[in-house]
C-alpha positions as CSV (number, residue, x, y, z in Angstrom):
1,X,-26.7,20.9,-13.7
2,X,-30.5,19.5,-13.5
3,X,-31.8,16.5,-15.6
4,X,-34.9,16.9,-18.0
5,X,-35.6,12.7,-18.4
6,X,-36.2,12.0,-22.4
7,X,-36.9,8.8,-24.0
8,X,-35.1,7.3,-26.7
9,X,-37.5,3.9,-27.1
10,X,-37.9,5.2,-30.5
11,X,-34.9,4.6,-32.8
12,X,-35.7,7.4,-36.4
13,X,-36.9,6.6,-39.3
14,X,-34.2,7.6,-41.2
15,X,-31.5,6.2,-38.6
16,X,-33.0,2.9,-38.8
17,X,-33.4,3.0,-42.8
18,X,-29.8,3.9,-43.1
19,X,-28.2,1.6,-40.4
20,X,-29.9,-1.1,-41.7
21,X,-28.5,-0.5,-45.9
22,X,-24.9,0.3,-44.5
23,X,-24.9,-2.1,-42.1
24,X,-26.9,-5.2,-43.0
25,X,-24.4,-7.9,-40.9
26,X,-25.7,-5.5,-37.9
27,X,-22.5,-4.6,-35.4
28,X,-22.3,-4.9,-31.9
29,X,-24.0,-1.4,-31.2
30,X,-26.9,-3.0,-33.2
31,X,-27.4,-6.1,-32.0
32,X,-27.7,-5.0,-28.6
33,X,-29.9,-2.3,-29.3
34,X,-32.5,-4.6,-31.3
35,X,-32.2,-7.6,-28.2
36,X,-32.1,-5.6,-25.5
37,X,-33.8,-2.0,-26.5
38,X,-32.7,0.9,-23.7
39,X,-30.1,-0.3,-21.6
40,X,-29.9,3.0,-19.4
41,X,-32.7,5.4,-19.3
42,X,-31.9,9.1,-17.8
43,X,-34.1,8.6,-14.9
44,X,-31.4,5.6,-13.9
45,X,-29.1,8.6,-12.8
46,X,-31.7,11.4,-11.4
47,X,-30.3,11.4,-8.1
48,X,-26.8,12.6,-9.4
49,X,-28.2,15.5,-10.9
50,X,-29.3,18.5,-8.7
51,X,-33.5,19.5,-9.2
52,X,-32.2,23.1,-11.0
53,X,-29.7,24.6,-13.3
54,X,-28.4,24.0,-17.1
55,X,-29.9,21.0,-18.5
56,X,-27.6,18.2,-18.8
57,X,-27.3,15.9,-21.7
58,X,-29.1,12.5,-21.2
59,X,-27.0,10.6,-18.7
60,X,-28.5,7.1,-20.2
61,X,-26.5,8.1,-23.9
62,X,-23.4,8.8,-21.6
63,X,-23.6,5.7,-20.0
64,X,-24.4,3.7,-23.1
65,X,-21.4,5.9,-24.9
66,X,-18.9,4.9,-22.0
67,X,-20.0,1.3,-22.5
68,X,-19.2,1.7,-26.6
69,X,-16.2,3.3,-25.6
70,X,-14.9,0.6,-23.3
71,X,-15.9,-2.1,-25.5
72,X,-13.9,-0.8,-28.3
73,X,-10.6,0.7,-26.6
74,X,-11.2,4.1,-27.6
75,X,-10.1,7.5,-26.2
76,X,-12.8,10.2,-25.0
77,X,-12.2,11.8,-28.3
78,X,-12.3,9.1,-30.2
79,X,-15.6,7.9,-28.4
80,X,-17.0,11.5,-29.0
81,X,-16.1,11.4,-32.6
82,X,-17.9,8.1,-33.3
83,X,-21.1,9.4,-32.0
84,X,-21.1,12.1,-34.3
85,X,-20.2,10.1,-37.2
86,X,-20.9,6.3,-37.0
87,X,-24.4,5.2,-37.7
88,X,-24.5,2.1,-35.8
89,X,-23.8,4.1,-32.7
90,X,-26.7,6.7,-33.8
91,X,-28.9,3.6,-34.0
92,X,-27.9,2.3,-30.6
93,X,-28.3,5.7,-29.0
94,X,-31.9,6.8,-31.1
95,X,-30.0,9.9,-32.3
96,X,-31.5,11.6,-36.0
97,X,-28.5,11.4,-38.1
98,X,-27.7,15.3,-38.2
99,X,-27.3,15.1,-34.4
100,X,-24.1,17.3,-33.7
101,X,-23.2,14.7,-30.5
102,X,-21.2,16.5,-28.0
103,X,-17.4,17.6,-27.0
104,X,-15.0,14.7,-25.4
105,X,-14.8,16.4,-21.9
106,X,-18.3,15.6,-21.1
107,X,-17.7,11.8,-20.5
108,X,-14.8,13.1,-18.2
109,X,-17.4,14.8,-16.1
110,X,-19.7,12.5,-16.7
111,X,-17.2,10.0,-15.1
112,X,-16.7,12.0,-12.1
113,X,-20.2,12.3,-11.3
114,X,-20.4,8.5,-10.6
115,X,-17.7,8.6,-8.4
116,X,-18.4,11.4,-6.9
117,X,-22.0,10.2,-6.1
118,X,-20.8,6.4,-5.2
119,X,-22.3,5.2,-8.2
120,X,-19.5,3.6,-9.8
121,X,-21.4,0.2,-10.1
122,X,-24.3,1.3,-11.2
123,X,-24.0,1.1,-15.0
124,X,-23.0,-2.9,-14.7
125,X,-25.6,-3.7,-12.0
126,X,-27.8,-1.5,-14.3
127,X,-26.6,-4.1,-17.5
128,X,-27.1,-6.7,-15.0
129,X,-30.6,-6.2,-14.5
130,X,-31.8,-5.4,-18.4
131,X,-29.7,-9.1,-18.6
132,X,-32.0,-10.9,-16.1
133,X,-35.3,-8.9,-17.8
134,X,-34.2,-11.0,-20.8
135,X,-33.4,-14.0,-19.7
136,X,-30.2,-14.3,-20.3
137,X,-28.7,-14.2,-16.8
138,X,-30.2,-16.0,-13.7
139,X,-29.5,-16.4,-10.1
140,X,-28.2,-19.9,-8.5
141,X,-26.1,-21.8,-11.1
142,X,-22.2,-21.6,-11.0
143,X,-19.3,-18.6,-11.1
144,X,-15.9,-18.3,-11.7
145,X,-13.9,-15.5,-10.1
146,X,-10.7,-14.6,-10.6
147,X,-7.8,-11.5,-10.5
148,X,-5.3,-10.1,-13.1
149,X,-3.3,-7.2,-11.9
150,X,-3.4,-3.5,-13.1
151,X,-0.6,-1.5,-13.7
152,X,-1.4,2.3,-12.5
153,X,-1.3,5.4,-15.1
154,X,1.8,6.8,-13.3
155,X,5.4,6.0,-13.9
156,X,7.0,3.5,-11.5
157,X,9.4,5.3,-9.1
158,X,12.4,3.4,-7.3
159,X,12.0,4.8,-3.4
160,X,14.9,7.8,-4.6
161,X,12.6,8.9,-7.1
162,X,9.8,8.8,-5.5
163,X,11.2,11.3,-2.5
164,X,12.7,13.8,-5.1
165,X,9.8,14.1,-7.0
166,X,7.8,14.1,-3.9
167,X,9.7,17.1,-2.7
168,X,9.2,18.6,-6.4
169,X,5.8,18.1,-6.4
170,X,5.3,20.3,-3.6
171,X,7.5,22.9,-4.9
172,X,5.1,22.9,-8.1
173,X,2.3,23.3,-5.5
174,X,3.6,25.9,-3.5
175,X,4.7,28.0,-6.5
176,X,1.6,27.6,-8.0
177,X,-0.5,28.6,-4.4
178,X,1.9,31.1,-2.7
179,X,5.1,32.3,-4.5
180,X,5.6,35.1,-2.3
181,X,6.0,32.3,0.8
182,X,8.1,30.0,-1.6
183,X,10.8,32.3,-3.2
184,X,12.6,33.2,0.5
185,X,12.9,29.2,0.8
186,X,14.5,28.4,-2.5
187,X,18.1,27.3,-2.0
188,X,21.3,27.2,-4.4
189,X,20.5,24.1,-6.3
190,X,17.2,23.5,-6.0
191,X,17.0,24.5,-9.8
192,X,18.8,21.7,-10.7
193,X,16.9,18.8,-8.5
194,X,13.7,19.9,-8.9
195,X,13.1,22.1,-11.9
196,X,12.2,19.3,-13.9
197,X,11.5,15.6,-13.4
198,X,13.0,13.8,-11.4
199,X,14.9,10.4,-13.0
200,X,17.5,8.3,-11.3
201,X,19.8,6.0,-13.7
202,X,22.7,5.5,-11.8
203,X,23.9,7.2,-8.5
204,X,27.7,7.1,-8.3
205,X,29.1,5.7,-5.5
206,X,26.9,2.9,-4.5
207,X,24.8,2.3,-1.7
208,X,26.6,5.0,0.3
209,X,26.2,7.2,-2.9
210,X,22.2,6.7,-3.0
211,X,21.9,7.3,1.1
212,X,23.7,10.6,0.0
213,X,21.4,11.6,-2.3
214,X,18.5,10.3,-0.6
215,X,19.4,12.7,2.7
216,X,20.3,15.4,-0.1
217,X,16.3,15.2,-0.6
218,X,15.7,14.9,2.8
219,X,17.2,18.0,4.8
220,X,15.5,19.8,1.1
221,X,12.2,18.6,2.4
222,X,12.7,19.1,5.7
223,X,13.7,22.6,5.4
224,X,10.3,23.1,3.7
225,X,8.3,21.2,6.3
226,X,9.7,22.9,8.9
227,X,9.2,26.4,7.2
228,X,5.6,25.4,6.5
229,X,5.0,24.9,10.3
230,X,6.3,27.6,11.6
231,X,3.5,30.1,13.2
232,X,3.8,33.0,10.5
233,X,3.3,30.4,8.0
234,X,-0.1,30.6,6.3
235,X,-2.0,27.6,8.0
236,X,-3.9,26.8,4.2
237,X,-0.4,25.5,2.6
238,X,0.2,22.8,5.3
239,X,-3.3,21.3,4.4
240,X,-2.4,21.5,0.6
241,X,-2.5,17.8,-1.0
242,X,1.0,17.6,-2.0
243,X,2.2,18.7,1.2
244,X,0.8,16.0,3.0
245,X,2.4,13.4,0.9
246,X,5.5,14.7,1.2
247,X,4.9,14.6,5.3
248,X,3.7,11.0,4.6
249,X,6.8,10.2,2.3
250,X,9.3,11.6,5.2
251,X,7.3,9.0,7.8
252,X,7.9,6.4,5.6
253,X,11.2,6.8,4.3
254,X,13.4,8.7,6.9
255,X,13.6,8.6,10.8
256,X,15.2,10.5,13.5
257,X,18.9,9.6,15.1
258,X,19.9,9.7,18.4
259,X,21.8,12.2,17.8
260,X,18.7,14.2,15.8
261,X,20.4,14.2,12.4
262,X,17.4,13.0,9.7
263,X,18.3,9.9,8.3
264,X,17.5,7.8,5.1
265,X,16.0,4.2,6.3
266,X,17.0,0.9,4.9
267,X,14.8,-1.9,3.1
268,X,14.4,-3.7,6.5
269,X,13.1,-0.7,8.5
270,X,10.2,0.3,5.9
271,X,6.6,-0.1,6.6
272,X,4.4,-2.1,4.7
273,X,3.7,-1.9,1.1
274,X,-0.7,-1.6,2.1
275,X,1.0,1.9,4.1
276,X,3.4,3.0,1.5
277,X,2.6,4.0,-2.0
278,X,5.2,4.0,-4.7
279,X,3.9,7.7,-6.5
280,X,2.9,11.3,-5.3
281,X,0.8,11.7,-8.3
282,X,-1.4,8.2,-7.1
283,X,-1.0,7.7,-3.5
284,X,-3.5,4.6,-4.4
285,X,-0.8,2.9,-6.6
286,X,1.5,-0.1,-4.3
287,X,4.1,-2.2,-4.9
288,X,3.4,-5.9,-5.2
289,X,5.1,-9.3,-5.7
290,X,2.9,-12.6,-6.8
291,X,4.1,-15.7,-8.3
292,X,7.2,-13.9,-9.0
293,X,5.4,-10.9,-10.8
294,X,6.1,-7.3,-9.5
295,X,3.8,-4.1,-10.3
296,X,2.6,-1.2,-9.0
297,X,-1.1,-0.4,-8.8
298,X,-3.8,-2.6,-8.2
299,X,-5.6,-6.1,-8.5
300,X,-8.7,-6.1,-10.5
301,X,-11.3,-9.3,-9.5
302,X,-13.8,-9.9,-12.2
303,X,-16.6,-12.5,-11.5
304,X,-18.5,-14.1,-14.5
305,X,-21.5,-17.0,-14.7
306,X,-20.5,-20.3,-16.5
307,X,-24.0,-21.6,-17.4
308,X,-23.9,-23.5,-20.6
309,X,-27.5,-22.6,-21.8
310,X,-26.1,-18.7,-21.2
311,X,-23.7,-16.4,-22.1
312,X,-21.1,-16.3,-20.0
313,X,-21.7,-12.8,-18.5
314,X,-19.7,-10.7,-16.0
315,X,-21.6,-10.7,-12.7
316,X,-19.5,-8.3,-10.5
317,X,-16.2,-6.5,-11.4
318,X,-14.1,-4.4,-8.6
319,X,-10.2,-3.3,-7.9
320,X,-8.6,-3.2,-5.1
321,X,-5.1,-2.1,-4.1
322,X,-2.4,-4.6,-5.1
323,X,-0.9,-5.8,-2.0
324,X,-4.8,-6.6,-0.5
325,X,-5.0,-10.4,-1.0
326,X,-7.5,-11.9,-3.0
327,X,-9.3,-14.1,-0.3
328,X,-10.5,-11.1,1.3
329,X,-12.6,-10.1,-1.5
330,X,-14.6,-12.5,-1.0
331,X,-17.0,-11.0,1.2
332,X,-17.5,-8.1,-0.8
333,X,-18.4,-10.0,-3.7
334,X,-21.0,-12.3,-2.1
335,X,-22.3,-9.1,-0.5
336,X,-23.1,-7.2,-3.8
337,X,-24.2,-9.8,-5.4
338,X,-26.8,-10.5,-2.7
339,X,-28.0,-7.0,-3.4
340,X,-28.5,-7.4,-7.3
341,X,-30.1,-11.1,-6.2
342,X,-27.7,-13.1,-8.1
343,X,-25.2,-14.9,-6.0
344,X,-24.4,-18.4,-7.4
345,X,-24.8,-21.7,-6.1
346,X,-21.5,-23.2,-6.4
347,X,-18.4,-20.5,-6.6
348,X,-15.3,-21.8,-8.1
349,X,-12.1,-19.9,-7.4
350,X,-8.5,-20.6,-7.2
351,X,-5.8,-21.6,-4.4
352,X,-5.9,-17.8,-3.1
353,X,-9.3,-17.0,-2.2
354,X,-10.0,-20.1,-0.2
355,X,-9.7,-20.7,3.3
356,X,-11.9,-23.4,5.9
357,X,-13.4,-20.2,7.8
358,X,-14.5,-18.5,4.4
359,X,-16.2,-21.7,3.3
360,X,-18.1,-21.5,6.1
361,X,-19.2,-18.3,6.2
362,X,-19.9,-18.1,2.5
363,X,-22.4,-21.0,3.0
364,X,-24.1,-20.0,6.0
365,X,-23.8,-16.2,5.6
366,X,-25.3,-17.0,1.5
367,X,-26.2,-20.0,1.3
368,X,-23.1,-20.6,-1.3
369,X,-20.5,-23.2,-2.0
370,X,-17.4,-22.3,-1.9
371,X,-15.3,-24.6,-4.3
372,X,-11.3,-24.3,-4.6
373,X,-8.3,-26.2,-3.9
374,X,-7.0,-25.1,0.1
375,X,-3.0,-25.2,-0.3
376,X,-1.0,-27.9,2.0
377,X,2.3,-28.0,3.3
378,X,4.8,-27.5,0.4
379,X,9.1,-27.4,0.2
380,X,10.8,-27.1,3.7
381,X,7.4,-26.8,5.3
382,X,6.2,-30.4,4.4
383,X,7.6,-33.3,6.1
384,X,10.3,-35.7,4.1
385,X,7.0,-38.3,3.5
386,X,3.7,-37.4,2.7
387,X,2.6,-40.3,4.7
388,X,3.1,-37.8,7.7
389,X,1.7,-34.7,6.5
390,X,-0.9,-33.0,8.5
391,X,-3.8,-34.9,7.6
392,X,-2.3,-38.4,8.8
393,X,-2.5,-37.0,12.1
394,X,-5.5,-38.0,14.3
395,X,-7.1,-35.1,16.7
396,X,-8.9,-35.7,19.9
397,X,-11.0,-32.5,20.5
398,X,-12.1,-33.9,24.0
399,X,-8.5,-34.3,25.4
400,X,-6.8,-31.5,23.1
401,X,-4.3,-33.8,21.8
402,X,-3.2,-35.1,18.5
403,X,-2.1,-38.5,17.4
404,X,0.9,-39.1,14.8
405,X,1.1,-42.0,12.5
406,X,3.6,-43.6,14.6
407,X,1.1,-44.1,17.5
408,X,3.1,-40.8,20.1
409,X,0.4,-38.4,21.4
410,X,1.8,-34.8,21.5
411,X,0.9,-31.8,24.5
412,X,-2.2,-30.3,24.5
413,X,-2.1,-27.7,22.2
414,X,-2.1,-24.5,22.7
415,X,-3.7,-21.0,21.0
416,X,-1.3,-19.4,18.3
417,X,-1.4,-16.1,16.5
418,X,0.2,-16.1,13.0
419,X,-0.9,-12.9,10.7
420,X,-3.5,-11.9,13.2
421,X,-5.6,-14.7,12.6
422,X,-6.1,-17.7,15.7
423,X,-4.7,-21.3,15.6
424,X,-3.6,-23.7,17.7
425,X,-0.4,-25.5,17.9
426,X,0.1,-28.9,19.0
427,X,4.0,-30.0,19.8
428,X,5.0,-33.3,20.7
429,X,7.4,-34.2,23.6
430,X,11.0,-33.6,22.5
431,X,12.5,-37.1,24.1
432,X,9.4,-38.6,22.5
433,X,10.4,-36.6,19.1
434,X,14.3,-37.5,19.2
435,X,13.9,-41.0,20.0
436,X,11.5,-42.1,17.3
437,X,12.7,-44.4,15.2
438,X,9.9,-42.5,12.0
439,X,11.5,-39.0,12.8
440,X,13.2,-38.4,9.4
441,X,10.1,-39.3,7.7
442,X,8.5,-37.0,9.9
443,X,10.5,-33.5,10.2
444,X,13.2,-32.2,8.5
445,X,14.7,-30.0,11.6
446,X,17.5,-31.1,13.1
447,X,17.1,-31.3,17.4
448,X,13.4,-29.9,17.7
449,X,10.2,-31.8,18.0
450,X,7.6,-31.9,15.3
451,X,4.2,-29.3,16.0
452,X,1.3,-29.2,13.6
453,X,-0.6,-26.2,13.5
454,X,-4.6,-26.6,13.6
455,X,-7.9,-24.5,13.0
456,X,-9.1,-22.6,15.7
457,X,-12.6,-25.1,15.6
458,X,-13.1,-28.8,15.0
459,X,-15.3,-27.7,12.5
460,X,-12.9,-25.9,10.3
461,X,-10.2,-28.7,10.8
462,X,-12.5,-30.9,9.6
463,X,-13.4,-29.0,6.7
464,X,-10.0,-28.4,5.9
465,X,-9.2,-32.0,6.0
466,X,-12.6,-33.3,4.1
467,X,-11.5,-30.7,0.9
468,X,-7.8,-31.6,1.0
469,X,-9.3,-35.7,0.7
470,X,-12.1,-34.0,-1.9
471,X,-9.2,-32.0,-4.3
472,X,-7.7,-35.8,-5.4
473,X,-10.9,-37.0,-6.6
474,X,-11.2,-37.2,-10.3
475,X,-15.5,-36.0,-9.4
476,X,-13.8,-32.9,-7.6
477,X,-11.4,-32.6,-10.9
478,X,-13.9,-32.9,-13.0
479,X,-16.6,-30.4,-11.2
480,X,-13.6,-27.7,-10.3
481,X,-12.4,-28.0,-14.5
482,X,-14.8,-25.3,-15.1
483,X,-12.6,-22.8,-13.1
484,X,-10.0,-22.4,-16.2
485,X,-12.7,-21.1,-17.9
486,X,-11.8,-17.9,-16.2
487,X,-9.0,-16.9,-18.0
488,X,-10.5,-16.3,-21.7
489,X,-12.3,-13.3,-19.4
490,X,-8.9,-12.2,-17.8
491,X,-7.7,-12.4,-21.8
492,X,-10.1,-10.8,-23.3
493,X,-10.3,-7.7,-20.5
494,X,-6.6,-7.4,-20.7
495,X,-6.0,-7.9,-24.7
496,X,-8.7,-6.5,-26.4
497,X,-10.1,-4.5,-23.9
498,X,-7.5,-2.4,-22.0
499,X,-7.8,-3.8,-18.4
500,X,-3.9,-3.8,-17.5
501,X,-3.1,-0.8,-17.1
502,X,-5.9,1.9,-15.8
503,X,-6.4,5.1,-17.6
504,X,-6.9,7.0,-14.6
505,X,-5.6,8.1,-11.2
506,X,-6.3,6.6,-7.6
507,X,-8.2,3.7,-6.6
508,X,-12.3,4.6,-7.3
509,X,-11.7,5.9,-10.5
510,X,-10.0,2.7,-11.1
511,X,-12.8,0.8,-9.6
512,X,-14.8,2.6,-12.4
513,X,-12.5,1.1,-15.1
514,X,-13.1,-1.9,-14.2
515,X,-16.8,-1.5,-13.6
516,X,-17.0,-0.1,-17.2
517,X,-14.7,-2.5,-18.7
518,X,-16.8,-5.7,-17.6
519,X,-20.0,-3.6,-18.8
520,X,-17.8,-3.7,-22.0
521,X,-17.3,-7.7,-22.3
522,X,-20.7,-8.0,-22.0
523,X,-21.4,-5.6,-24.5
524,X,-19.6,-7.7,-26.8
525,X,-20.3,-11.4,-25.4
526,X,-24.4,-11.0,-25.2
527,X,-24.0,-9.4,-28.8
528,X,-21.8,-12.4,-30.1
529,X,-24.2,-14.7,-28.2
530,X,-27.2,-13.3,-29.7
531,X,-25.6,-13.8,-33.3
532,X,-25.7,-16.9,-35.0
533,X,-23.5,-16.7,-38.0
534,X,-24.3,-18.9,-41.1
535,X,-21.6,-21.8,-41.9
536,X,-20.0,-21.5,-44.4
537,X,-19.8,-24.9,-47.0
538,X,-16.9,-26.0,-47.1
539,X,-14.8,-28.2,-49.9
540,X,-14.6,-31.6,-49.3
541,X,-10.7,-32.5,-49.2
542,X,-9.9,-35.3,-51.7
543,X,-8.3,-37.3,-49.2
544,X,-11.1,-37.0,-47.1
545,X,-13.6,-37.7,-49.6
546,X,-11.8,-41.0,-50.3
547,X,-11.5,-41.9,-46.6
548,X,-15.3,-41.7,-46.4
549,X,-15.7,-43.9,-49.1
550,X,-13.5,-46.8,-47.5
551,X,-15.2,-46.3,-44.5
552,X,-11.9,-45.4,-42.5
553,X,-12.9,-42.0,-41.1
């Protein structure tokens, strides 16, 4: 499809003379339009569009449409319906008011061409800048980031499931692709398991019942595998898309005996969630635990300013798969907002993102402080008296030693791995250890000396030391209060706007929903902002009245 750019500064005539009599409060739709004009013109999205073909409809109405949409909670239909039908979004749009609109699937497609040509950012950075045009947004000043989890659009599968209708799913492919090949496979049976979805109550028997069933599945699939690799096997099946999740499903959930007899693994043997996915319809969707919470599907991070003389607007918004620790978005976000020029001064996050070498690099690398509390030692971790937590320890960088509070030096330390990041570990003498009369204020094992783990660099232990001292001040307190502020977006992207659970499939289309969903709040916020609604007079209360005249209010 090619693009034929058309302008829509003008709003009709007749559209505006009828928006403004049937809606004279103005809506959302309106305000934005009359304070910010054309959010997205057509020639935003030229380079999605090829330079021939059909002409496409304007990919600026689209965008503002899927913004509407979002902002509201509505369905393609729904969304397509409103256009045609709802003044206020004629208004916004500069559409005549006999304008047909156009069918639901378009937005689909419309959708797809932003993933499809990495643009999926583009309508909020687009947002973004209109906001900055206006004056409503500004670089420097302060953010608050934070994550809520996303349930994804498929079912949640226990590991059983999820092998049966792995192996089902590629018996829907197959018979779809290449009958002929399937039908000679197709054992007594297989009717039954796979010939409709597959859902797992109760297995009787127990845990030897479920292995049962589970290698059931397994010698299905691996009689299918091995068919599909044989040489007389058409080579285009074994590339199909269900085929290779079912191959990854068998890596991850069965393994080879010694005696060659394929067999189910247990919880213990299982890679990692980040490796395995929990549905063959969304190999994007993981299983995850936090704070006790467990989901499948992915973490959504949404970053907003908290500038008193401005709306709070959303700055950047992206989703990530749900085992992928917060922290580690960090650089992401700093990057991208360095490319839309508005990375804050001051960043306040929570306990997860922070760490002593991503305060540094987030002030050197852009020039941004990184504010958050950096967890310490907590339950059989700590020692029996905060007096001889970690901090209380003196370290001498020159001789590689620490210091306890009781006055013992320990070893030099030594480098230390732990999650493939560096340390150092410094342990003290064990006779030393054992004989001190502080020890049970000190460690809470029974016969082993007491080590302290360090940063890799005095400057990171000193950081690390410097915010610890910092997060008890009531000024630290006071300056990190502004954090909580955060939630009220996580509500309002959840509750009224449909974050938690994403309406679509794998992990950049769900990157889209969040993209479109924070275009969405500040659809709504800047609009809200922008009005100032009249107070209302209210009745003075008797009571009150006579309180004022005592003089005891």
């Amino acid at each position: 499809m090619s693009l034929k750019p058309r302008s829509y500064q003008q709003i009709p005539v007749e559209t505006q003379r009828t928006a403004r009599a049937a809606c004279p409060k103005e809506t959302v739709a309106m305000r934005i339009r009359d304070r910010l004009d054309v959010l997205f013109a057509d020639e935003d999205f030229a380079d999605l569009y090829s330079a021939d073909g059909r002409p496409a409809l304007s990919p600026g109405q689209l965008a503002l449409v899927s913004v509407l949409q979002f902002a509201e909670h509505l369905s393609d239909r729904a969304a397509a319906q409103a256009v045609r039908t709802r003044i206020d979004w004629k208004y916004a749009l500069g559409l005549q008011l006999d304008d047909p609109g156009f069918d639901h699937s378009v937005l689909c497609e419309f959708r797809a061409r932003l993933v499809e040509g990495g643009a999926t950012e583009r309508v909020l950075n687009l947002m973004l800048r209109h906001l900055t045009a206006a004056g409503l947004l500004k670089a420097g000043g302060r953010q608050r980031t934070d994550a809520t989890h996303v349930l994804a659009a498929v079912r949640r599968t226990s590991r059983l499931e999820l092998v049966g209708e792995s192996v089902r799913a590629a018996l829907e492919e197959l018979a779809r692709q290449d009958p002929d090949f399937l039908a000679p496979l197709i054992q007594p049976g297989w009717d039954k398991r796979y010939g409709h979805r597959v859902e797992i109550a109760k297995v009787p028997g127990g845990a030897a019942g479920v292995t049962a069933l589970a290698e059931t599945f397994g010698e299905d699939g691996r009689l299918l595998l091995t068919a599909l690799w044989q040489p007389s096997a058409p080579p285009g099946l074994r590339r199909l898309r269900q085929i290779e999740i079912l191959r990854q499903v068998f890596t991850h959930h069965f393994y080879w005996d010694a005696a060659g007899a394929l067999r189910w693994r247990d919880g213990h043997r299982l890679p990692p969630a980040s490796l395995r996915f929990d549905s063959p319809y969304d190999t994007d969707a993981h299983y995850c635990v936090k704070n006790g919470l467990e989901w499948s599907g992915y973490r959504a991070h949404l970053t907003e300013c908290c500038d008193a003389e401005r709306p709070e607007v959303v700055v950047h918004a992206t989703a990530a798969i749900a085992p992928v620790q917060d922290g580690t978005l960090l650089e992401e976000i700093h990057t991208d907002l360095a490319a839309v020029r508005l990375l804050p001064a001051e960043h306040l996050v929570d306990a997860a993102y922070p760490t002593p070498a991503r305060i540094v690099h987030a002030r050197k690398a852009h020039g941004v402080t990184l504010t958050g509390p950096i967890p310490t030692a907590s339950g059989r971790t700590a020692p029996p008296d905060p007096a001889f937590a970690k901090a209380a320890f003196s370290a001498d960088w020159d001789t590689r030693r620490l210091t306890c509070p009781a006055g013992h030096k320990s070893l030099p330390w030594k480098p230390l791995t732990l999650n493939q990041r560096p340390y150092l570990q410094a342990s003290f003498p064990t006779a030393t250890c054992r004989a001190c009369p502080q020890r049970s204020r000190c460690t809470r094992t029974v016969d082993q000396p007491r080590s302290v783990t360090l940063q890799p660099t005095r400057e990171l232990h000193e950081i690390q030391l410097g915010n610890w001292a910092d997060q008890h001040t009531q000024a630290w307190k006071d300056r990190y209060a502004a954090r909580a502020g955060v939630e009220a977006l996580n509500s309002q992207a959840v509750r009224a706007l449909g974050l938690r659970r994403t309406r679509y499939r794998g992990l950049p289309k769900t990157r889209l929903h969040t993209q479109l969903t924070a275009a969405a709040c500040n659809l709504v916020r800047v609009a809200d902002w922008i009005h100032t609604p009249t107070r209302t007079q209210r009745r003075t209360a008797r009571f009150h009245a006579l309180c004022l005249t005592l003089g005891l209010t």
